[in-house]
N, C-alpha and C positions, 0 to 999 in steps of 0.2 A: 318871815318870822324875825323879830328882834330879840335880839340875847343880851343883855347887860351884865356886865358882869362886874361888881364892887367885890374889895377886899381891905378889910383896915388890919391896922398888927400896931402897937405899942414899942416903939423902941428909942434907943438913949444915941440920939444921932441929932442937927441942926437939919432944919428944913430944906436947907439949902443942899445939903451933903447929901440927903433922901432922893432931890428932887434931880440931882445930878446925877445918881442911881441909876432910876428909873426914866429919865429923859436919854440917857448911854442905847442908843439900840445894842451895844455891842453886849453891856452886862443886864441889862433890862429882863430877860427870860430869868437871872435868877433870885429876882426879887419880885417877879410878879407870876404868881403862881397859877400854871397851867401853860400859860407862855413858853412856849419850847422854841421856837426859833423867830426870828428878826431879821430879814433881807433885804439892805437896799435896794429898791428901785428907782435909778438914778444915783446923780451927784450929790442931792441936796437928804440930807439924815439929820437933820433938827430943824426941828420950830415949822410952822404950819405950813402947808405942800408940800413935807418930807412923806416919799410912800416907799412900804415894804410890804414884802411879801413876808405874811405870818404863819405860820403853826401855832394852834391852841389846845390844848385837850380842857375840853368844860364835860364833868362826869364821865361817862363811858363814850365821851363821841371825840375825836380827834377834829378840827375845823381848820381847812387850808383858804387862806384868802387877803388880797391884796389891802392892807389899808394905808389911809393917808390921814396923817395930822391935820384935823380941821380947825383946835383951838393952841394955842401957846402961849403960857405966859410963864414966864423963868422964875422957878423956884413957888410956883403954885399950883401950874395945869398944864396936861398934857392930857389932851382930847385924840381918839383915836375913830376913824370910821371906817367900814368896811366899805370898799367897793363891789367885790365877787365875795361868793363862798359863804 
């Protein structure tokens, strides 16, 4: 089964400052909603072959499973894939 999951929101911040946000595995859960936790796996927590261990709640189902950054580019994309889960 594949799940996608997009989310857009409107706000008065630089792309750069957003993308810094959301790239932080440390503050990432509270700007990306349903996101609840973020766990290194490993040394490496940016930019692509960074993997964590996620927590997501998508609707009524809670989803535990490792991903790893397969895309990177600073301050435009941060690609995420699941390996398990």
């Amino acid at each position: 089964m594949i799940i996608k999951v997009h989310a857009s929101e409107v706000i008065q911040a630089s792309p750069a400052a957003l993308f810094d946000c959301v790239a932080d595995y440390a503050v990432a859960p509270l700007f990306i909603e349903g996101l609840q936790r973020l766990t290194p796996v490993g040394p490496k927590t940016t930019g692509e072959g960074a993997r964590f261990d996620a927590v997501m709640k998508v609707g009524p189902k809670t989803f535990h499973a490792t991903v790893e950054i397969t895309d990177y580019e600073e301050d435009r994309l941060v690609t995420w894939a699941s390996s398990n889960g």
